[in-house]
Residue frames as qw, qx, qy, qz and C-alpha x, y, z in Angstrom:
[[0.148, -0.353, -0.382, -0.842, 96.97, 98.41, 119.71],
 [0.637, -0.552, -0.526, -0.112, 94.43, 97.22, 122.34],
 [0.505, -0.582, -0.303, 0.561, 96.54, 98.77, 125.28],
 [0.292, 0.007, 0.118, 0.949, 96.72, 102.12, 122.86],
 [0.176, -0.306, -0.242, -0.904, 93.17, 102.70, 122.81],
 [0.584, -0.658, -0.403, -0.253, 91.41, 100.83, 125.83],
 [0.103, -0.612, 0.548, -0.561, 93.05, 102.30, 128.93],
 [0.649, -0.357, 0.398, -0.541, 91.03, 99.99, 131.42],
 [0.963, -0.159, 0.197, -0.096, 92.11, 96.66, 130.09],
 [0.397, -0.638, 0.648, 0.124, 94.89, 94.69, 130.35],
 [0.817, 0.459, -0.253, -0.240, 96.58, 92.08, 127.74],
 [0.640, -0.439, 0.623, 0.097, 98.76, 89.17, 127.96],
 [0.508, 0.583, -0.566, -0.286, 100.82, 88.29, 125.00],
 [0.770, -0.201, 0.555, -0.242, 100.99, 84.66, 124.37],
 [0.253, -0.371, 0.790, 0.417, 102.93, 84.61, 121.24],
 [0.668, 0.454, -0.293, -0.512, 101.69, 82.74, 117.71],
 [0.603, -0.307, 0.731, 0.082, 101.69, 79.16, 117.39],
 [0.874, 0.419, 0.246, -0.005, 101.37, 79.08, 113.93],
 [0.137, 0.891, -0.428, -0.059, 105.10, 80.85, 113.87],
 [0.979, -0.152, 0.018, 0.137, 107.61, 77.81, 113.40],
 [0.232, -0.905, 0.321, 0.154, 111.45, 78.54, 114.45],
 [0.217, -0.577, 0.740, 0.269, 112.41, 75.70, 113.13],
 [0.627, 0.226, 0.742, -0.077, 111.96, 72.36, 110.85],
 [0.673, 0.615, 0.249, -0.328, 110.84, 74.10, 107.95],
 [0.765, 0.002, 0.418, 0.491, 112.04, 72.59, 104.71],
 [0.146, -0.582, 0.226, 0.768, 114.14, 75.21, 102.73],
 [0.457, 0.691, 0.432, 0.356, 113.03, 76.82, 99.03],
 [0.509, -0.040, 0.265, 0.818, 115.22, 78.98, 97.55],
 [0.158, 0.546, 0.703, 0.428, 112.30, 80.82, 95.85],
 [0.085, -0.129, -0.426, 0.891, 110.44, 83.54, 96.56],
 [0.018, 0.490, 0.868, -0.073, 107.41, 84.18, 97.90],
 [0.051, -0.038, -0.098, 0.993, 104.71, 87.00, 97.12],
 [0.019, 0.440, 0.792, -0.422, 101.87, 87.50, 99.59],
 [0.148, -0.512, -0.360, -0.766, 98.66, 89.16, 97.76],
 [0.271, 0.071, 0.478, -0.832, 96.37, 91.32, 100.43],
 [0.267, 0.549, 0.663, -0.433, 92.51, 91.18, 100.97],
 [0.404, 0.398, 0.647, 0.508, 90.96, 91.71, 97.91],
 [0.217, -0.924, -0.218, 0.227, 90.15, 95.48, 99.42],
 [0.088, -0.828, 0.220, 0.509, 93.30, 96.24, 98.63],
 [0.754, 0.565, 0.294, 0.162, 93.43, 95.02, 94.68],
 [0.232, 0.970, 0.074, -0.003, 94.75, 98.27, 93.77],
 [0.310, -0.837, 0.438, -0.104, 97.50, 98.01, 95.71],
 [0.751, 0.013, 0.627, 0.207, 98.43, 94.26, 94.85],
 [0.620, 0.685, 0.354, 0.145, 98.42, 95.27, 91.61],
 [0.042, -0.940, 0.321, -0.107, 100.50, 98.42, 92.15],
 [0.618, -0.537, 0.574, -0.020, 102.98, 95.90, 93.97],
 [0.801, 0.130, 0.584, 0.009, 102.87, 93.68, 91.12],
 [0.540, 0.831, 0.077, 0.113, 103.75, 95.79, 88.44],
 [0.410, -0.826, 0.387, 0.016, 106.44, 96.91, 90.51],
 [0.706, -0.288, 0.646, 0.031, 108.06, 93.45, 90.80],
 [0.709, 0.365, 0.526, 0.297, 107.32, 92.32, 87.17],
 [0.358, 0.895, -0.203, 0.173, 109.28, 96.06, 85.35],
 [0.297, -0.856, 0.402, 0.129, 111.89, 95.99, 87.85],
 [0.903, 0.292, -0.281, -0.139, 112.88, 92.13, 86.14],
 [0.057, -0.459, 0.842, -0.277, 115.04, 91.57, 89.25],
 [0.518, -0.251, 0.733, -0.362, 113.05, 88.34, 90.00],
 [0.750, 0.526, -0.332, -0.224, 114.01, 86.95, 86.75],
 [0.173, 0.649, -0.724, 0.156, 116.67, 85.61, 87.92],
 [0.391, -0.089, 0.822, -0.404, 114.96, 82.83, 90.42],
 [0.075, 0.112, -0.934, -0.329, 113.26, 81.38, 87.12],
 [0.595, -0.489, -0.443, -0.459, 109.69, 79.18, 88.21],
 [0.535, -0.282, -0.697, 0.386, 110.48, 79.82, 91.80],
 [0.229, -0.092, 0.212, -0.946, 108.57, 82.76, 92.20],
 [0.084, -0.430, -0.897, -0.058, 105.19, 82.11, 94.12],
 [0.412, -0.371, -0.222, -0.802, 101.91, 83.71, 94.46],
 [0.151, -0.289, -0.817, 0.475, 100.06, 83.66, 97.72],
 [0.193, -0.440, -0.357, -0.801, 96.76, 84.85, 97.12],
 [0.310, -0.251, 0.350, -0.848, 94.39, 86.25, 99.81],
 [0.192, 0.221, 0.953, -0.074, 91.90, 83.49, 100.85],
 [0.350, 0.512, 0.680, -0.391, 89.31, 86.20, 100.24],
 [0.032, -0.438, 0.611, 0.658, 91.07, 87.02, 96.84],
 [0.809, 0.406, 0.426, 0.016, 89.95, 85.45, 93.33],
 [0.513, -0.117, 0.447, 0.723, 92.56, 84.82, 90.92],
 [0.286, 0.636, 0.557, 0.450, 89.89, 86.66, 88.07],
 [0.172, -0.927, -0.080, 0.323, 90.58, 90.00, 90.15],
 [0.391, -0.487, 0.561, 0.543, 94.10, 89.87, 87.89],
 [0.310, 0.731, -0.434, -0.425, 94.99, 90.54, 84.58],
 [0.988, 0.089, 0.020, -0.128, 95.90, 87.58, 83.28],
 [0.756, 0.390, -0.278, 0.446, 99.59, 88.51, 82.29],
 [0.102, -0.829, 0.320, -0.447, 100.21, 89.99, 85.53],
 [0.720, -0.489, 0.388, -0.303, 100.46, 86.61, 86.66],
 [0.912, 0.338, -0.223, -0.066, 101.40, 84.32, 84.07],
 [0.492, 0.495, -0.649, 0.304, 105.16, 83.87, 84.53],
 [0.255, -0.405, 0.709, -0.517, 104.29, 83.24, 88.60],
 [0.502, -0.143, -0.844, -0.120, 103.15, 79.92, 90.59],
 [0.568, -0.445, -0.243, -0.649, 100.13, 80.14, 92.34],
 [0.328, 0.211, -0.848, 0.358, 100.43, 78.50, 95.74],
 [0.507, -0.702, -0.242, -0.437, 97.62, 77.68, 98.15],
 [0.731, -0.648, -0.160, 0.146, 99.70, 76.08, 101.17],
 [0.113, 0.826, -0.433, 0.343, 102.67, 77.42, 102.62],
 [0.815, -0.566, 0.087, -0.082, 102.61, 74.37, 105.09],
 [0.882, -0.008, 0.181, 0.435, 106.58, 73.67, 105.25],
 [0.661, 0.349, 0.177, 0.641, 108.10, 76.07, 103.17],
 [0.436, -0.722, -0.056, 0.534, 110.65, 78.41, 103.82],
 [0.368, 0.886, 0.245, 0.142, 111.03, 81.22, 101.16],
 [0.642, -0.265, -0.196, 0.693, 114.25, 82.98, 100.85],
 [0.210, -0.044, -0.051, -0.975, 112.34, 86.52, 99.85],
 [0.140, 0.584, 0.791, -0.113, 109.18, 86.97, 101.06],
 [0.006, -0.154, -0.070, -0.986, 107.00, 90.26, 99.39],
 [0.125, -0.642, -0.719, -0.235, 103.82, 91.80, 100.10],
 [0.036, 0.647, 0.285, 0.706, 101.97, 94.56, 101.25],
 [0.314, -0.500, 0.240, -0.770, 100.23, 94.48, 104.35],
 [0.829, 0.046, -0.522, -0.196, 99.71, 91.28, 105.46],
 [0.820, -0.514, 0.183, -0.176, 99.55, 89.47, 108.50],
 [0.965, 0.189, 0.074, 0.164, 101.21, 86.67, 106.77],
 [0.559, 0.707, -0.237, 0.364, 104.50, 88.78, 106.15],
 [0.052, -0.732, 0.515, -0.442, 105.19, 89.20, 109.71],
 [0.906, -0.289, 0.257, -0.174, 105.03, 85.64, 110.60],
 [0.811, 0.468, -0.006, 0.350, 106.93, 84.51, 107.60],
 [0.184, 0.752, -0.373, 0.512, 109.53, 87.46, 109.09],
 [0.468, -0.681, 0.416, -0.380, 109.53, 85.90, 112.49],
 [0.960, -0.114, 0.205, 0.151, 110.47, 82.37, 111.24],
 [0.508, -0.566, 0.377, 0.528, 113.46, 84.05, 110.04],
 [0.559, 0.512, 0.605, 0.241, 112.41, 84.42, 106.71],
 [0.160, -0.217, 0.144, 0.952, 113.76, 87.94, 104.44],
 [0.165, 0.819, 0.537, 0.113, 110.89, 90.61, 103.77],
 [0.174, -0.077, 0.168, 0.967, 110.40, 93.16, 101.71],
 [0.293, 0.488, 0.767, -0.297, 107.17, 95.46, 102.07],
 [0.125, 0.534, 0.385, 0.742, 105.41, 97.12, 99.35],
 [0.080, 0.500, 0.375, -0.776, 104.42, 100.96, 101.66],
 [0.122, 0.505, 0.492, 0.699, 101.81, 102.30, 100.33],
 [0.280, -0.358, 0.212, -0.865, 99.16, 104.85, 102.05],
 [0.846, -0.202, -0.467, -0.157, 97.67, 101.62, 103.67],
 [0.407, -0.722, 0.440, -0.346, 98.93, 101.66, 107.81],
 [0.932, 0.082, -0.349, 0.047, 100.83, 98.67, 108.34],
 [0.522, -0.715, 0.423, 0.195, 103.64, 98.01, 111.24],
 [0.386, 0.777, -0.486, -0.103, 107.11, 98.78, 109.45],
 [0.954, -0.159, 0.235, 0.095, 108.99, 95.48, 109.04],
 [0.508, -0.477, 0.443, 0.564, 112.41, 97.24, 107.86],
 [0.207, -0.012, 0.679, 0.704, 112.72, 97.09, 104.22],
 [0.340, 0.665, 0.539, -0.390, 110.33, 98.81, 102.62],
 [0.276, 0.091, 0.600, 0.745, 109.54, 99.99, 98.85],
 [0.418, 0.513, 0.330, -0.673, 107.38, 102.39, 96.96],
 [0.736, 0.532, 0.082, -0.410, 107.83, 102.28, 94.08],
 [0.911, 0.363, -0.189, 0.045, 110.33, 100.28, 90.93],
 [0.389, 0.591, -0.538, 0.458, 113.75, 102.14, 92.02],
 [0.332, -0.567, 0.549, -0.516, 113.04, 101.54, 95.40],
 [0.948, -0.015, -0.090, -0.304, 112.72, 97.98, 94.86],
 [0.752, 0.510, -0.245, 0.339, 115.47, 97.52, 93.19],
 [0.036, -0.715, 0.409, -0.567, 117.32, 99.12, 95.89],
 [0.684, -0.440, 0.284, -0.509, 115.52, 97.07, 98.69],
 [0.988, -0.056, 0.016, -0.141, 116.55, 94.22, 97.28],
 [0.584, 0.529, -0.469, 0.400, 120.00, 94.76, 97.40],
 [0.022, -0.491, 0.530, -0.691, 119.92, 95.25, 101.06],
 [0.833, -0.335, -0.117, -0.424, 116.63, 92.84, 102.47],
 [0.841, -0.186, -0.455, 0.224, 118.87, 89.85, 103.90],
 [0.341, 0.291, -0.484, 0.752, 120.91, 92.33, 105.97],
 [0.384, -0.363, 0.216, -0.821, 117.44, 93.18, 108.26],
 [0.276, -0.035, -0.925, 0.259, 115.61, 91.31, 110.53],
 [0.450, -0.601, -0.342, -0.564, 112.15, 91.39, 112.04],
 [0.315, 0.032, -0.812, 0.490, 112.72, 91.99, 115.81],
 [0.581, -0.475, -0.534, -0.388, 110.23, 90.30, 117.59],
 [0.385, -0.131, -0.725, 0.556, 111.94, 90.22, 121.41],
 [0.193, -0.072, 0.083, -0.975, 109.29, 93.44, 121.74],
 [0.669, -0.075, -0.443, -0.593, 105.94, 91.21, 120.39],
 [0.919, -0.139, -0.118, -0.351, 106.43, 88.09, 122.05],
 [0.186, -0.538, 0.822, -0.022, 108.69, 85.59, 123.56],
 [0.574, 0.073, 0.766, -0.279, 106.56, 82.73, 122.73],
 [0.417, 0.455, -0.557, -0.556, 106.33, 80.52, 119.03],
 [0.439, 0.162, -0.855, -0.224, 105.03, 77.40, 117.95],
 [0.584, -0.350, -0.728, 0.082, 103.92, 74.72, 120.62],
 [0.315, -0.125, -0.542, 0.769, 105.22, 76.75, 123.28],
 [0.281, -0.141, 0.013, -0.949, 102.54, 79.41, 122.58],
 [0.601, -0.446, -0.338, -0.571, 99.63, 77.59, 122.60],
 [0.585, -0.260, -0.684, 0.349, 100.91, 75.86, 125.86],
 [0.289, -0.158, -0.347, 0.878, 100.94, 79.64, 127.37],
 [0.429, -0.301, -0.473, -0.708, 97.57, 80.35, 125.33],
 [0.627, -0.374, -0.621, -0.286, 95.97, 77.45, 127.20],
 [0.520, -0.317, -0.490, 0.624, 97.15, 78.10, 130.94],
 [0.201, -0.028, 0.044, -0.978, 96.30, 82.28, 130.57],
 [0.551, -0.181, -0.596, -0.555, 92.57, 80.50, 129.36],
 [0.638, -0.073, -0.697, 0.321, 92.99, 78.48, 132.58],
 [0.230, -0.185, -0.485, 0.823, 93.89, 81.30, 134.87],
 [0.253, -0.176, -0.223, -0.925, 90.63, 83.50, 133.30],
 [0.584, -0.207, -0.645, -0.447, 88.39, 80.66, 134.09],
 [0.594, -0.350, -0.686, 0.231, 89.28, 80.03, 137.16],
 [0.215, 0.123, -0.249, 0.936, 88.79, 83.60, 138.26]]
C-alpha cells in the first residue's frame, strides 16, 4: 500500500516475526477472530452466520472466540456466544479452521499454514481465497477451505526469527546512512 500511494519512497519487506512455520502444537478446533470493535456490526453479521448455518456443531467445545483486544465481551448478545470458548492467547495453537472478517490476525494464522475462511463484507480487506457472504455461502466455503492456501511468496520471504534478524540489519543499514 505504501509503494501505491507514496511514489518517492521506497520499502523493504522484512517479513513478520510473529508468523511461526513451525513448532506449533496442533488443535483440531476452530478458531474465530472478532474485528475492532468498529466493526461490531459486522462480527455480529459473521456470527449469526456461523451459529444458523450449524456446520460448526460438529467440532463440539472446540470452537474458539478471539476477541479484538479493543473489543468487550458486553458488545455481544449473550447467546451469540454462549456455546463458544473465549480465548485470550493464541500463543501455541494451531487451529484447523480459522474465521473472521478483516483481521490482521487471519493472515498470519493463514501464513503458518493454518485454513481460512473470510467473512466479505463491504469492509476492504486483501482477499485470502475463501470467502463468504452470507449462510449458503458458508456452507459452501466450508466444503472447499482446506483445498486453498494463502500465498505469501509475493509478501515476504522472511518468518519468525529470521525476520527480525533482517528487521534488525535493514535498522542497521538506515542508521548507518
Amino acid at each position: 500500500m505504501v509503494n501505491k500511494y507514496c511514489n518517492d519512497v521506497s520499502t523493504i519487506l522484512v517479513g513478520n516475526p510473529l508468523i511461526k512455520k513451525e513448532g506449533c502444537f496442533k488443535n483440531s478446533g476452530v478458531l474465530i477472530i472478532l474485528d475492532h470493535q468498529l466493526y461490531l456490526k459486522e462480527n455480529i453479521e459473521m456470527l449469526n452466520i456461523l451459529n444458523n448455518s450449524g456446520v460448526l456443531d460438529i467440532y463440539n467445545d472446540q470452537v474458539f472466540v478471539k476477541l479484538h483486544p479493543m473489543d468487550d465481551i458486553d458488545n455481544y448478545k449473550s447467546n451469540i456466544l454462549k456455546k463458544y470458548n473465549i480465548i485470550m492467547s493464541l500463543d501455541n495453537l494451531f487451529f484447523s479452521l480459522v474465521i473472521g472478517h478483516t483481521s490482521s490476525l487471519l493472515y498470519i494464522r493463514g501464513c503458518q499454514g493454518e485454513n481460512i475462511l473470510r467473512y466479505k463484507s463491504k469492509i476492504p480487506a486483501i482477499d485470502l481465497g475463501v470467502e463468504f457472504i452470507n449462510q449458503e455461502g458458508f456452507i459452501e466455503a466450508y466444503k472447499t477451505h482446506s483445498s486453498k492456501k494463502i500465498d505469501t511468496s509475493e509478501i515476504s520471504l522472511y518468518y519468525g526469527k529470521e525476520s527480525s534478524i533482517v528487521f534488525n540489519e535493514c535498522i542497521c543499514e538506515i542508521l548507518n546512512l
